[in-house]
VOPAGU-2260 file (C-alpha; in pm, 1 decimal, decimal comma):
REM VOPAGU-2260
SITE   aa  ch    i         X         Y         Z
SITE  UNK   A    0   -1157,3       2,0   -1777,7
SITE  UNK   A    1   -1285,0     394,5   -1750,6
SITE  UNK   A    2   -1043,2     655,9   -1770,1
SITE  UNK   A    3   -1264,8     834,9   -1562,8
SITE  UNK   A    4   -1306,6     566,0   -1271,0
SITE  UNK   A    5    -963,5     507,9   -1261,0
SITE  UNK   A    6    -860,1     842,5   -1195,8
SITE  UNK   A    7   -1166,4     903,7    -966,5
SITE  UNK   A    8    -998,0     591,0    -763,7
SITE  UNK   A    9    -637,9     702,8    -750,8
SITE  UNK   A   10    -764,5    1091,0    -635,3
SITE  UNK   A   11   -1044,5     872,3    -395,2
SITE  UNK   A   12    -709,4     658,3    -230,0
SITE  UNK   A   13    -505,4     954,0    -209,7
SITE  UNK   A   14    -757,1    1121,7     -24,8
SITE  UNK   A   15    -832,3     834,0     172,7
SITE  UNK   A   16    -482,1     783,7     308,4
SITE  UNK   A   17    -367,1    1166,0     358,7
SITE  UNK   A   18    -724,2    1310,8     438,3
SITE  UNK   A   19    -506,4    1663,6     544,8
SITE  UNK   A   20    -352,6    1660,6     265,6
SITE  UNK   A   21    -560,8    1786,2       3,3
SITE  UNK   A   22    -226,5    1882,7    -213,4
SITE  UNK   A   23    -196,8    1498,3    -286,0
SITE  UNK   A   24    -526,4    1450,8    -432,0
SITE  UNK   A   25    -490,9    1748,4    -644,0
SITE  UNK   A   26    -148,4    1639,2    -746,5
SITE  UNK   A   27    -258,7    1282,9    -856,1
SITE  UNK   A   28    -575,6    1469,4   -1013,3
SITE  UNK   A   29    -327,5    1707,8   -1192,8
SITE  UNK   A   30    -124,4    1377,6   -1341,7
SITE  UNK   A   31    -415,2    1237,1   -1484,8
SITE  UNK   A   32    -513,9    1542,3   -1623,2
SITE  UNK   A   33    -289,0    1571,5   -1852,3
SITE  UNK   A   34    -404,9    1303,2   -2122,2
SITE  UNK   A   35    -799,6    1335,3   -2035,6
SITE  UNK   A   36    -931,1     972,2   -2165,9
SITE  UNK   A   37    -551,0     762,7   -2216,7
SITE  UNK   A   38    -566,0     510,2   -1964,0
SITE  UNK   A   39    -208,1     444,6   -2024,9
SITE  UNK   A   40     -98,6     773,4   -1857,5
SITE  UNK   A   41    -249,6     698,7   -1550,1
SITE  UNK   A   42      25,0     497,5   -1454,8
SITE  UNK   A   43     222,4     901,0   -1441,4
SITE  UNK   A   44    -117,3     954,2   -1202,0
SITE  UNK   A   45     -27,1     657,8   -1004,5
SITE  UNK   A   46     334,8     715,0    -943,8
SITE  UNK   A   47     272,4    1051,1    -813,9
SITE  UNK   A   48      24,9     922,6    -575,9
SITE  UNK   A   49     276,3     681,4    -479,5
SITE  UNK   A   50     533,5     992,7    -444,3
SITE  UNK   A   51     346,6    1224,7    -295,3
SITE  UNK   A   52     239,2     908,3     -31,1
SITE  UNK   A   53     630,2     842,5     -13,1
SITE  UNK   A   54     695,9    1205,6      58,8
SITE  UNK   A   55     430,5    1280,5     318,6
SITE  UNK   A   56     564,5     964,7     464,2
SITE  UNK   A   57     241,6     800,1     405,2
SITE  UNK   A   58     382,3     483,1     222,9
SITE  UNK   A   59     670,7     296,1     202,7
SITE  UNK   A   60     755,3     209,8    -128,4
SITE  UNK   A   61    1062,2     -66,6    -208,0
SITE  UNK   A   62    1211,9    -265,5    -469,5
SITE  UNK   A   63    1165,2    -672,1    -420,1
SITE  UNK   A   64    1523,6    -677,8    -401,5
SITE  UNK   A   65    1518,2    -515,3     -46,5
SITE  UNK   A   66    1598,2    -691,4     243,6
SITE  UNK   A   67    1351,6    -731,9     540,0
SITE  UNK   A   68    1570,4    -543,2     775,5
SITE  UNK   A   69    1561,5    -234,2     470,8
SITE  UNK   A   70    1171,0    -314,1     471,8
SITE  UNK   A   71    1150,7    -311,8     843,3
SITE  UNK   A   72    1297,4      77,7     854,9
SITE  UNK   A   73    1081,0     183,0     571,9
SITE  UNK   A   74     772,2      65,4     789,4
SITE  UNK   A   75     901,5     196,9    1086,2
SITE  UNK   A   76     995,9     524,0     933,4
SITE  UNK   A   77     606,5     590,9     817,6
SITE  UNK   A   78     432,0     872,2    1024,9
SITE  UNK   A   79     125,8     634,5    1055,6
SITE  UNK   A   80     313,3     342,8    1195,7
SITE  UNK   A   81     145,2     126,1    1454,8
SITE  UNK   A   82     421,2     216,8    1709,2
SITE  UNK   A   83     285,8     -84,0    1962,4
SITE  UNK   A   84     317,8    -303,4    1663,0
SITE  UNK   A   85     533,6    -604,5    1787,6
SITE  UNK   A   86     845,0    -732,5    1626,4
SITE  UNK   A   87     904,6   -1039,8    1874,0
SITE  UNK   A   88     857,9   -1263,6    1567,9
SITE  UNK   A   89    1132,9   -1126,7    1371,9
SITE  UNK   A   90    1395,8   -1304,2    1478,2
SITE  UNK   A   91    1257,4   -1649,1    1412,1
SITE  UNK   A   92    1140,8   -1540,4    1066,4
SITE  UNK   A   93    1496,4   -1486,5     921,0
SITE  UNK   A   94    1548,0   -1823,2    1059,6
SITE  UNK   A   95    1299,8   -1987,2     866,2
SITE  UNK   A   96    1366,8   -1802,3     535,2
SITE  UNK   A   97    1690,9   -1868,0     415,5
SITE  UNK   A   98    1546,2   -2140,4     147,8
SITE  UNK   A   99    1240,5   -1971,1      32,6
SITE  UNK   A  100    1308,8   -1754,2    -332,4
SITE  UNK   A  101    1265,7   -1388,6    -284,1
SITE  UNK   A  102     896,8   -1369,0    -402,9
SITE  UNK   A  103     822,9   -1610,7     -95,2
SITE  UNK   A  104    1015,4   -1443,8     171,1
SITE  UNK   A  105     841,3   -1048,2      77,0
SITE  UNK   A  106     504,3   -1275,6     118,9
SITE  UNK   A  107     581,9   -1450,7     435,3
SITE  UNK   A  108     758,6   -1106,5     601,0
SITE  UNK   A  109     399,0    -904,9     469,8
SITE  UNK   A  110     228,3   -1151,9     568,2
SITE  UNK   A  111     321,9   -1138,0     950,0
SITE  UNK   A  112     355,4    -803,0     942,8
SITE  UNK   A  113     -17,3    -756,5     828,0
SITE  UNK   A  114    -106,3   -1007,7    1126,0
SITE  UNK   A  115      78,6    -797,3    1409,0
SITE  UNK   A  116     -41,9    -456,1    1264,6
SITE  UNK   A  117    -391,5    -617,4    1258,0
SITE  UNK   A  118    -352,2    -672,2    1652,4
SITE  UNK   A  119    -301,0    -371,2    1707,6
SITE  UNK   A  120    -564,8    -191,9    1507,9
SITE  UNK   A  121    -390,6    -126,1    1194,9
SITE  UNK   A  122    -429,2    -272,1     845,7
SITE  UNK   A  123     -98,7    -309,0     647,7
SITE  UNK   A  124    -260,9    -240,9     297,5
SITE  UNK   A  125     -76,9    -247,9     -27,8
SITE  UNK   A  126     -97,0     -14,1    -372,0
SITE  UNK   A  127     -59,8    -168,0    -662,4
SITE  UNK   A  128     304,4      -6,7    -838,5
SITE  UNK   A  129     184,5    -109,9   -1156,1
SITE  UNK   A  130     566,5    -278,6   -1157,8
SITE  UNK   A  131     776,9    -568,9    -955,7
SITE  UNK   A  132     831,0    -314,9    -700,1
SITE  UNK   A  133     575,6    -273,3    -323,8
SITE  UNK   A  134     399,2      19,0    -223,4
SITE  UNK   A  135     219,0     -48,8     182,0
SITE  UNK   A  136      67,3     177,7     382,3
SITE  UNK   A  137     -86,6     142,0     730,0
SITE  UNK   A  138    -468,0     222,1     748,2
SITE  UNK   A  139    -680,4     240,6    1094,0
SITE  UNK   A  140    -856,4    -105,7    1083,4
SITE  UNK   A  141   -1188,1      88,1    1107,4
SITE  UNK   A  142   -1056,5     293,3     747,1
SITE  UNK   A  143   -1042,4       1,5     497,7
SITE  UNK   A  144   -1397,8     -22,7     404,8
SITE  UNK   A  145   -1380,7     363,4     312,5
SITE  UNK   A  146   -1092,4     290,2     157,8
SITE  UNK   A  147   -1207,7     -32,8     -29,6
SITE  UNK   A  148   -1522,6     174,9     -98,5
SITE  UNK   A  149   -1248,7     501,1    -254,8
SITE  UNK   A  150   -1057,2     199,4    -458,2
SITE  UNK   A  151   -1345,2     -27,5    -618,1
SITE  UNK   A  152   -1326,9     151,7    -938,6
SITE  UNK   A  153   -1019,2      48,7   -1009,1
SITE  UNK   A  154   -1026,8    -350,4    -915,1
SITE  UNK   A  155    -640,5    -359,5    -906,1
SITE  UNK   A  156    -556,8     -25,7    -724,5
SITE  UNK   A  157    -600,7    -192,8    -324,4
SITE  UNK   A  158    -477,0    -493,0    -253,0
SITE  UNK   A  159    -576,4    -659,0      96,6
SITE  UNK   A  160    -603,8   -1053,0     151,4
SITE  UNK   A  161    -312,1   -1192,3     399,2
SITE  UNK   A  162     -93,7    -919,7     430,5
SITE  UNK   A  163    -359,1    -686,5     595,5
SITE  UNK   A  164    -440,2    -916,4     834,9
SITE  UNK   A  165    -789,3    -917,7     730,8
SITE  UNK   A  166    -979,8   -1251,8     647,8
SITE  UNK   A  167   -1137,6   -1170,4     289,1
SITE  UNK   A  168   -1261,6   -1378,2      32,1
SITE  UNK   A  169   -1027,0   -1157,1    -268,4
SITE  UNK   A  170    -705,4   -1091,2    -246,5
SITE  UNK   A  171    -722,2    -800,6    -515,4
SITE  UNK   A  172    -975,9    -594,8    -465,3
């Protein structure tokens, strides 16, 4: 793929999700910078988007060895958290976990928190990490075909499908 598009996507996202916070943007755009044309660097672009998201409390960003109830606080704990987001479900999904492998619990918990967010206007979107960890941010319903629009040079960058409570035909967009 383009050096050029992908770094045009990662400063597009970053602008996307922290619209007041043009220092973002120019930090990511800064990153990438640094080895014009080696697509292999922007993965230095992509964590400090991811850092810079983290630190403006913009994404949460976890390991999949986390536990719900860690993944829980780092959702609650983001400044764009749907605060009327409910969590009535929660109980009853760590009874029905206990015998799914880790991979299928992160899906199931993303997945229903994608569908509450999405009732209350929010879409729980995910960035790619490029690595076994999860980076998921909450975007205005309204906001993900501007964001979609800020990603699609980079195929891999957004990811959508059942954890964003969206019905869409890709899953990785």
């Amino acid at each position: 793929m383009d050096w050029e598009l992908q770094r045009d996507a990662l400063i597009a996202v970053a602008k996307a999700i922290a619209p007041d916070q043009a220092e973002i943007a120019e930090a990511v755009r800064a990153a990438a910078d640094k080895h014009p044309g080696d697509s292999r660097h922007l993965v230095d672009a992509r964590i400090v988007l991811l850092e810079r998201l983290e630190d403006a409390q913009l994404v949460a960003w976890f390991d999949w060895k986390s536990d719900s109830e860690q993944v829980r606080k780092h959702l609650e704990w983001l400044c764009i958290y749907p605060g009327d987001m409910s969590w009535t479900w929660y109980e009853s999904y760590l009874r029905e976990v206990p015998d799914l492998d880790s991979a299928e619990i992160y899906e199931r918990f993303l997945d229903l928190v994608g569908e509450r967010s999405y009732e209350v206007g929010a879409a729980l979107v995910g960035i790619d990490t490029e690595s076994d960890s999860y980076a998921v941010t909450f975007v205005p319903v309204a906001q993900v075909p501007e964001l979609l629009e800020s990603a699609r040079r980079d195929v891999f960058l957004i990811r959508l499908g059942s954890i964003s409570g969206i019905e869409h035909d890709v899953a990785v967009l």
